[in-house]
N, C-alpha and C positions, 0 to 999 in steps of 0.2 A: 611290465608295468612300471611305469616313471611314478617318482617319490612323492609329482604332485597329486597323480591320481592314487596311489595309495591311503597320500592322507586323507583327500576327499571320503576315500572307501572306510577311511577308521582303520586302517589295517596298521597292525604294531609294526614300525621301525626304530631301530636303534643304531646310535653315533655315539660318536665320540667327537673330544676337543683335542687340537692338534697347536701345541705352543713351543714347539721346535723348530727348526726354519729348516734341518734336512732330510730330505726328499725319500731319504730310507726308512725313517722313521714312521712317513706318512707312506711308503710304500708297505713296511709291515703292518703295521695297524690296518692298510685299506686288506689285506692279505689276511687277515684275522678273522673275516665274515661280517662285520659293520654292513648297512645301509648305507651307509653316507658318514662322511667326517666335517668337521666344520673346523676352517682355520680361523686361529683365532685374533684378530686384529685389536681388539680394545686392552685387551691383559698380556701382552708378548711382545717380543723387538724386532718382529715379523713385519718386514718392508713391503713394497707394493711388487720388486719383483720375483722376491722370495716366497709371494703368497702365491706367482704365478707357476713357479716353478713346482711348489706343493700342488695345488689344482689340477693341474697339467698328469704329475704324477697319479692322483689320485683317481684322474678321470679316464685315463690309460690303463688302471685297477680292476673297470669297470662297478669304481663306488661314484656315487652320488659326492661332487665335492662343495661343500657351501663354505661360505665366509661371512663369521662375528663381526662386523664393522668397526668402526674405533666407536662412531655416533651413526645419528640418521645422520648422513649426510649423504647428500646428493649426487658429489665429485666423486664417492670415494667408491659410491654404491657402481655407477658407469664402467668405473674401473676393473674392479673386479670383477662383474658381469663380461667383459668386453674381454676379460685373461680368460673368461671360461667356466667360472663358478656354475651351480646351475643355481643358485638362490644364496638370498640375504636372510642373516640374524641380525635383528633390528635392534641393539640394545638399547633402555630405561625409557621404555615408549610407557607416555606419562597420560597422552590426551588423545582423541579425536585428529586433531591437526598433527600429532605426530604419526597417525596410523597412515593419514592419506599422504603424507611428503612422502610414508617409507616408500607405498604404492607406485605413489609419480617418478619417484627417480629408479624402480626398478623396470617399469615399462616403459616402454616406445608408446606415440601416438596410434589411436586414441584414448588406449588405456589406460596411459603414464606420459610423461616427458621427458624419457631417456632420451638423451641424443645419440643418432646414428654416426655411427662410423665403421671403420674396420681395424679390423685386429686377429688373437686368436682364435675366439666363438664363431666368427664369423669365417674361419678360415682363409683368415690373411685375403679377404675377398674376391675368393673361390666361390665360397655360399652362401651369399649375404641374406638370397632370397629363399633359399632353406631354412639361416637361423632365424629370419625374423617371423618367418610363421613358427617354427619348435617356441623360439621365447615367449610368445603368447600363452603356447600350450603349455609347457612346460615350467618357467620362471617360478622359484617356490618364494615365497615373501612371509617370514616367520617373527612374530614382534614376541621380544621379552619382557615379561610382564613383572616388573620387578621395583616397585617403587610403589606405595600403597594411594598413591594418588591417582594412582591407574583406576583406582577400582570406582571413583567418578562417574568416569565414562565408560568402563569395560564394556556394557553391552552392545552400548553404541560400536565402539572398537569392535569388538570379535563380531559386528554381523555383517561390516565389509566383506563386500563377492571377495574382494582379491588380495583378500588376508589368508594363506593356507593353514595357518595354525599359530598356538600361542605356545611360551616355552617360558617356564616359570624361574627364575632367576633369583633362588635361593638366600645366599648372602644380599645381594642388595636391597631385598625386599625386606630380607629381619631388618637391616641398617635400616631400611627409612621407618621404620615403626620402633628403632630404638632400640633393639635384642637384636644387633648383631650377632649370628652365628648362634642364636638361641633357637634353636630347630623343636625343642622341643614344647618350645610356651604353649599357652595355652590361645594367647591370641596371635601367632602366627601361624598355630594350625588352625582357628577359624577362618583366617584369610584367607589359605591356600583352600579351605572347602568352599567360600564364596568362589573362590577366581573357578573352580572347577565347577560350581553348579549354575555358573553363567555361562559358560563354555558350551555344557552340555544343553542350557535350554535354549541357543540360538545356533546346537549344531556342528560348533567349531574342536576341532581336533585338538587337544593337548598335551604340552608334555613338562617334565620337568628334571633338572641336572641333576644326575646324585653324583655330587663331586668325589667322595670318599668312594673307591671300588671295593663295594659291598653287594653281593650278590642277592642277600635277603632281602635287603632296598632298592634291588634292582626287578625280584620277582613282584614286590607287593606294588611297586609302579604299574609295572607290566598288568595289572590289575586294572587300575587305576588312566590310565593314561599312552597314548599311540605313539609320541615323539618322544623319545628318549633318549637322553642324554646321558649316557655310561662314561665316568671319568674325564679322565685329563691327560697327557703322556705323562706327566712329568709327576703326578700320582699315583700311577701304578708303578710306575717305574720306582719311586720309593717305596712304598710300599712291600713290592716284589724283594725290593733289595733288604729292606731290616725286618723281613719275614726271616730270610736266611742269617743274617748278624745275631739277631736276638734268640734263634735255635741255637746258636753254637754256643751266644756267652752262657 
């Protein structure tokens, strides 16, 4: 079962965020048990061909490989679709009009206005007419729901057929309500219950980052929510490492 019909089923998966550009790193982690990994374009100095080369990796794993975009954009969306991704993270989708550009530029006509070409999804145009029916099926289109102006139009957003899921985007959500990194207030845990009980009444799959690798925040999601975002490389890897410093001093 592909990651889109999972999420359709509500069935938990969990990734990770991948903001190192070698191919080892994303090869252990895909080597870990992940669902899927997601590179991350908007927070990292991750290029367009370094993202292919992670993908590529990832998708040889036999994990699901997706890519954080820098924005909605269009160009960038093609691109990485066309390396092999199997789906976009849509970061600071604010409106309506930004839910259906993410849509249009991840599809092909008549579901979107991706443009065709070839490349390596397409296997170097071997199987052009292979990928373009899987990309129908399979293409995941995941919007970050992280900016409280979202919540506007949230319902409208999350009842698009060809939104697969929403992913709730922590930090930027506290920042736009002013409690950056204040996880704890009282009005940013009302928010994140509205974005969830809109979610739930129009159907839509959700999930959301625990950037900290903490396992009890990772069960009480799992509770809570089917797309799951466990960590970051580059925070566990801290973490792992002054777990060991801080025992010795």
């Amino acid at each position: 079962m592909n990651l889109k019909e999972k999420l359709k089923n509500k069935i938990t998966t969990t990734g990770s965020w991948l903001t190192f550009n070698d191919p080892a790193v994303a090869e252990v982690m895909a080597k870990a048990g992940f669902d899927w990994l997601t590179i991350d374009l908007e927070h990292s100095c991750i290029n367009i061909k370094q993202a292919e080369e992670l993908i590529r990796t990832i998708d040889l794993c036999g994990v699901t490989p997706l890519v954080r975009l820098t924005s909605n954009n269009a160009d960038l969306t093609k691109r990485v679709l066309d390396a092999g991704a199997k789906g976009i993270i849509v970061p600071m989708v604010k409106s309506l009009s930004d839910a259906k550009n993410a849509i249009n530029a991840a599809y092909y006509p008549p579901k979107g206005n991706r443009s065709f070409g070839l490349s390596r999804a397409q296997s170097y145009g071997t199987k052009f007419e292979e990928y373009l029916k899987v990309s129908y099926e399979e293409t995941v289109v995941i919007l970050q729901i992280e900016h409280i102006d979202a919540l506007n139009e949230l319902e409208d957003i999350l009842s698009l057929d060809n939104i697969d899921a929403y992913i709730i985007g922590p930090y930027d959500l506290s920042g736009s309500m002013g409690i950056p990194g204040q996880f704890d207030d009282e009005g940013y845990l009302k928010t994140i219950e509205e974005i969830k009980s809109i979610g739930q009444r129009v159907g839509k799959p959700g999930g959301i980052h625990i950037v900290e690798p903490d396992l009890e925040a990772y069960n009480k999601a799992s509770e809570e929510y089917s797309f799951i975002a466990y960590s970051v490389d580059f925070r566990m890897l801290d973490i792992s490492s002054r777990s060991a410093t801080q025992k010795r001093d």
